[in-house]
TIPA-235793 format. One record per residue: x, z, y of N, C-alpha, C in turn. Coordinates in steps of 0.2 Angstrom, whole numbers, plus 5000, padded with zeros to 4 digits. Each point is the difference from the previous one (the first is absolute). Example, Ala and Ser with C-alpha at 12.3 -4.5 7.8 and 13.67 -1.06 7.14 Angstrom:
BEGIN
506650394972499650005006500450005006;499849965005500450015006499650035005;
//
This chain:
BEGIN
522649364848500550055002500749984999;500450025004500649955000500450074995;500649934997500450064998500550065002;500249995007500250045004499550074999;499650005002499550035002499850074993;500149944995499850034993500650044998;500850015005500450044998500050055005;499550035004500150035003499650084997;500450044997499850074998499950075001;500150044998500350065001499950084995;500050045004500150064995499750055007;499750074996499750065005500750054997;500050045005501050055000499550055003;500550045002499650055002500050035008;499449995000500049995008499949955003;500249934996500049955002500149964996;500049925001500149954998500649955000;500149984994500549934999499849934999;500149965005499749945001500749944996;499949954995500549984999499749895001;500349975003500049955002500349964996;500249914999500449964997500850055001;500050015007501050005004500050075001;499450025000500150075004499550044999;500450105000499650054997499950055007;499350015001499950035006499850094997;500350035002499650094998499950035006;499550035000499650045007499850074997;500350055004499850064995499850065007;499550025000499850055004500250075000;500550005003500450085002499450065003;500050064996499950065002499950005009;500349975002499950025009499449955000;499849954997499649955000500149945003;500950015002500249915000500249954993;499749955002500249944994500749985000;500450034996500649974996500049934997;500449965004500249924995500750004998;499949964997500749974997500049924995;500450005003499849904996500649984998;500349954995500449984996499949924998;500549984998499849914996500050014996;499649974995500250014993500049924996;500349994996500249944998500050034990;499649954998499850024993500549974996;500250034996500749974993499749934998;499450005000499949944997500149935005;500150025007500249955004501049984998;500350054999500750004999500149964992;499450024995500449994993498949955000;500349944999499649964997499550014995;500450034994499650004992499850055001;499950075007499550054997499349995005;500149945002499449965005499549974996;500250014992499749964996499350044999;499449964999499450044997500050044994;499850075002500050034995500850065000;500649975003500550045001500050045007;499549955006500150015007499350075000;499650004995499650065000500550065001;500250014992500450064997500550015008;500349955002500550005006499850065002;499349975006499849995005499650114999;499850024995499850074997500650025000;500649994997500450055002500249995008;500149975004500250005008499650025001;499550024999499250025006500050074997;500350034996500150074996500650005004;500649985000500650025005499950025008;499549945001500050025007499250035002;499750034995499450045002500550075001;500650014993500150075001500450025006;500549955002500350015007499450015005;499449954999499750015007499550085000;499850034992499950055001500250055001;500850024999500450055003500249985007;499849945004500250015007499250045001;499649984998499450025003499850075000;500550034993499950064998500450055007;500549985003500550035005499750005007;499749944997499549995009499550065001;499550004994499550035000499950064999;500650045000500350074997500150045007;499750065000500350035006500550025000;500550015006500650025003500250054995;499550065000500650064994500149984995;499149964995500149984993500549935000;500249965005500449955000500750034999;500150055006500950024998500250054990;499150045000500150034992500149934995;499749945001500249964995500549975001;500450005006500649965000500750054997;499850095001500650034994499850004995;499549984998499649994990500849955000;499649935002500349925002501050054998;500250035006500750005000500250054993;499650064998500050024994500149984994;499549964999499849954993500549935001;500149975006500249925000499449964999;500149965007499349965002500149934992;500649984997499849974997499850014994;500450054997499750034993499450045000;499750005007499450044998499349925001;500549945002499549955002499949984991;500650004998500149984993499550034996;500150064999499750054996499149985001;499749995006499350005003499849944995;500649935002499849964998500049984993;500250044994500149994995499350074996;500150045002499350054999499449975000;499949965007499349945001499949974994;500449974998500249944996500050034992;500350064998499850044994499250015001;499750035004499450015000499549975001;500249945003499249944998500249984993;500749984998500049984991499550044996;500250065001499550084997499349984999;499849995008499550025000499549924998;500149965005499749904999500250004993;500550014997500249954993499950024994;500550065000500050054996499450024997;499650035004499350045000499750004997;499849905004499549964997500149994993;500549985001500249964992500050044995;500250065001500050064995499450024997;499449995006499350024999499949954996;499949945002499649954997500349994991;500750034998500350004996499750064995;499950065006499450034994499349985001;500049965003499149985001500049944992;500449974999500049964996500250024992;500150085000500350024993499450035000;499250035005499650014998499649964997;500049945003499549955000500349934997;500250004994500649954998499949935001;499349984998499849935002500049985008;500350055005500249985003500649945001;500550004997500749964999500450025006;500449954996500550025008500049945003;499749935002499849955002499750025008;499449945002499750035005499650035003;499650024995499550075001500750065001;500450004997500650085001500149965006;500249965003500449995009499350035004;499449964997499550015004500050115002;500150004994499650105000500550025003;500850005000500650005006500249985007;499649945000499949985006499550015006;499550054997499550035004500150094999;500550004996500250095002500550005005;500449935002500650015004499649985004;499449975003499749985007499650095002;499750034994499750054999500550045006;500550044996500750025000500249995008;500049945003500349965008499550045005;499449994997499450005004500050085001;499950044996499950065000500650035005;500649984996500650025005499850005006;499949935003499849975007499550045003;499650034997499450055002500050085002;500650024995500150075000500450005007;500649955001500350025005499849975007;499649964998499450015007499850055004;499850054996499750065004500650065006;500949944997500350055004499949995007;500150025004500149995009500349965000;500750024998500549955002500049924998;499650004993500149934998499249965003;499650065003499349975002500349985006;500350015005500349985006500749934996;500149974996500549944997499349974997;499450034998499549934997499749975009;500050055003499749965007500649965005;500650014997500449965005500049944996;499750014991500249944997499349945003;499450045000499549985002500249955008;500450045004500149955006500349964998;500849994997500349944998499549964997;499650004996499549954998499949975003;499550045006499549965004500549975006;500350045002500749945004500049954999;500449994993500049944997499649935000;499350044998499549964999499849965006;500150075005499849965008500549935001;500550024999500849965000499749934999;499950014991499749934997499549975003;499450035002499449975001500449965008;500450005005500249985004499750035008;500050084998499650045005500650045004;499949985008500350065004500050064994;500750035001500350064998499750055005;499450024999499950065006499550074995;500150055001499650054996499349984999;499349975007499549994997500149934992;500649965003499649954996500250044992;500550025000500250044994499450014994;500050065006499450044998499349964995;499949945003499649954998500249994991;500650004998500449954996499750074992;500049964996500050044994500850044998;499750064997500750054997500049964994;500049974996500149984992500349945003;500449994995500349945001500549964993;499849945000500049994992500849994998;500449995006500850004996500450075002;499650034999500250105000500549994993;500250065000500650024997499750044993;499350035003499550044996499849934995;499749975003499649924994500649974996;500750025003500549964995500150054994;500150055003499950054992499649994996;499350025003499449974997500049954994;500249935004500149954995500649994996;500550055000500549994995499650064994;499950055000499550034995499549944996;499749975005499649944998500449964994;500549975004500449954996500350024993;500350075001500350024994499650004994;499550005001499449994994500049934996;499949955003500349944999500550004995;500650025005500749984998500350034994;500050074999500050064997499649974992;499749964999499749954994500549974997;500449985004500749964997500550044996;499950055001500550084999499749964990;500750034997499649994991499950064999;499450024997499750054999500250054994;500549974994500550014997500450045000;500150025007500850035002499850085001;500350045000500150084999499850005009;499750065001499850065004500549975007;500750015000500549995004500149945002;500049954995500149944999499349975007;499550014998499449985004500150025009;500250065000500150045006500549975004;500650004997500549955001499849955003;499749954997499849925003499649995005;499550065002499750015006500450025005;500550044998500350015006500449955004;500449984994500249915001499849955004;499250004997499849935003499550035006;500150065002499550025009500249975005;500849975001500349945005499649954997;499950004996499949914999499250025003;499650024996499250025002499950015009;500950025003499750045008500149915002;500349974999500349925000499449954999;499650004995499449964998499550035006;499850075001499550015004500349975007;500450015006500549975003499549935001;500249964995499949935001499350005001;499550034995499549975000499450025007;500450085001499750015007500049975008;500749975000500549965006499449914996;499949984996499649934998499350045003;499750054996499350015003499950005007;500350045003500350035008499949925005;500349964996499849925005499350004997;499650024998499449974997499450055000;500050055007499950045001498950025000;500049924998499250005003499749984993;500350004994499949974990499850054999;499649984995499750074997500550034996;500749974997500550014998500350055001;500150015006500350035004499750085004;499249974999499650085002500150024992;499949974996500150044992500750065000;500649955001500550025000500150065004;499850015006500150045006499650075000;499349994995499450045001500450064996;500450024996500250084996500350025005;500549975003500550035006499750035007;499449945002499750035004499450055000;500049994995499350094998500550065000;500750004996500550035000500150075009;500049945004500349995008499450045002;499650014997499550065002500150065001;500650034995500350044997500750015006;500349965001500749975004499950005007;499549995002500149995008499350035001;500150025007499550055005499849965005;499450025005500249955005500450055007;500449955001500550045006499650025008;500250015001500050055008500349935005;499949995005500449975006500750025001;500250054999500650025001500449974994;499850014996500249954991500149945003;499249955000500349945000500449985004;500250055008500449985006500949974996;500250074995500550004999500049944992;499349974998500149954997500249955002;499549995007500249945002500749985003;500550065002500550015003500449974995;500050034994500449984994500049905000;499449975001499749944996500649955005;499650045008500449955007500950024999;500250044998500850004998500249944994;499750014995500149964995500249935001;499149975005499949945001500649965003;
//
C-alpha cells in the first residue's frame, strides 16, 4: 500500500462526511431538501512549514490537534447544512446573542473539562479506591492495569449509551460509510455504491482504535510514574504525558498500517476494531453516495 494512499482519512459530521487527503479536505453533507453540499479546501500540515514538529512522536501530537481543529470546523459547517431553514435562522440569533466565538470557546473547553472528569479523573480516582481496599495491590502495574480497564470500561459504555440516540445512530452510520469508502479507495476499486457496499465498516486506522490503543498504552507508560508521589502529584503526570502517549500510539499504528497483513498488526488493530462494532452502522446508498462524494473531492 503506498504511502499516499495510507494518508487518506476521514471523519462522520452530521449528515455527512469529511474526507481529508495528503493536500486536500473534501466535506459533503446532505441538506434537508436532499441535495449534497460540498466544499473543499487545501490544507497544508505545520509540520510541512516547521521541520522539528515532523519529527516522530511530535508529528503524532501535531497531527491530533489539526484533525480536532479541522473536524470541529467541518462539524459546524455540517451542523448549518443539516439544520432546517427555521432551526437554522433560531441558531443563528443564539450565534448573534451569545457570540459565535465565545460560545465556540466555551463548547470547546467544557468537552475538554469533561473527558478529564470523566477518562482520567474517574478512572484514577476508582482504582485509587480500589487499591486502598485491596492494598497488595500497589501502585505499580497491576494499579495501571485496574485503571486502565475502568477508563476502556468507562469509553465503551459512554459509546453505547449514546448509541441508542437517533441523531448519533444516523453519525455511526455515516461513520460506517467513510470507512467502507476508504477501504474501497484502498483496495483500488471503482468508487461506486455497489462496490462500497462490498467493503467492510471497520476499519483499523479509525479514530475509535486510536483511543483504544492510547488507553492500552497508558498502562505501560503510567509504570514509569514513581509510585511515591501524593494523589495530585500521580494525576498530574498522566495528564502531562497523554501527548506523549497520543504521540507513541501515532508512530506505532502509521509502522503497523504499512505491515497491514503481520500478526502484529491484527494484534494491535483487534481492540479498536471489536470497538467499531459499537461506532459504525452499516450505511444506506444514500450515506455512502455523500461518502463517496466527500472521498472524490478530497482526492
Amino acid at each position: 500500500m503506498k504511502e499516499k494512499e495510507l494518508l487518506v482519512g476521514g471523519m462522520a459530521l452530521i449528515e455527512g462526511v469529511m474526507m481529508k487527503s495528503p493536500k486536500r479536505i473534501g466535506i459533503a453533507v446532505r441538506s434537508p431538501e436532499g441535495k449534497i453540499v460540498t466544499k473543499k479546501f487545501t490544507f497544508t500540515s505545520i509540520t510541512k512549514k516547521f521541520k522539528i514538529l515532523g519529527l516522530p512522536i511530535l508529528r503524532g501530537i501535531v497531527n491530533m490537534i489539526e484533525m480536532m481543529t479541522v473536524g470541529i470546523k467541518a462539524l459546524n459547517h455540517s451542523a448549518d447544512v443539516a439544520l432546517e431553514e427555521e432551526e437554522r435562522e433560531k441558531e443563528e440569533e443564539k450565534k448573534k446573542s451569545v457570540g459565535t466565538i465565545p460560545l465556540m470557546i466555551f463548547s470547546v473547553i467544557f468537552g475538554i473539562v469533561l473527558a478529564v472528569l470523566l477518562f482520567k479523573f474517574l478512572p484514577f480516582g476508582a482504582a485509587t479506591l480500589f487499591e486502598k481496599l485491596f492494598p497488595s495491590l500497589g501502585k505499580g502495574f497491576l494499579f495501571n492495569v485496574v485503571e486502565g480497564l475502568i477508563k476502556i470500561f468507562i469509553f465503551i459504555l459512554y459509546l453505547y449509551l449514546i448509541s441508542f440516540m437517533p441523531d448519533i445512530k444516523r453519525v455511526f452510520e455515516y461513520h460506517g460509510a467513510e470507512h467502507k469508502t476508504v477501504s474501497c479507495h484502498e483496495r483500488k476499486m471503482k468508487l461506486t455504491v455497489a462496490n462500497v457496499k462490498k467493503c467492510s465498516r471497520f476499519h483499523p486506522r479509525c479514530g475509535t482504535s486510536f483511543v483504544i490503543f492510547i488507553l492500552l498504552l497508558s498502562i505501560i507508560v503510567y509504570t514509569f510514574i514513581p509510585a511515591d508521589m501524593s494523589f495530585w502529584g500521580r494525576f498530574g503526570w498522566r495528564l502531562l504525558l497523554l501527548p506523549v502517549i497520543a504521540g507513541i500510539s501515532y508512530e506505532i499504528l502509521r509502522f503497523s498500517a504499512k505491515r497491514n497483513n503481520s500478526w502484529l498488526f491484527k494484534i494491535i488493530s483487534a481492540p479498536g476494531l471489536w470497538t467499531q462494532r459499537v461506532t459504525t452502522n452499516e450505511p444506506d446508498a444514500k450515506e455512502i453516495e455523500v461518502a463517496i462524494k466527500a472521498l472524490k473531492i478530497s482526492l
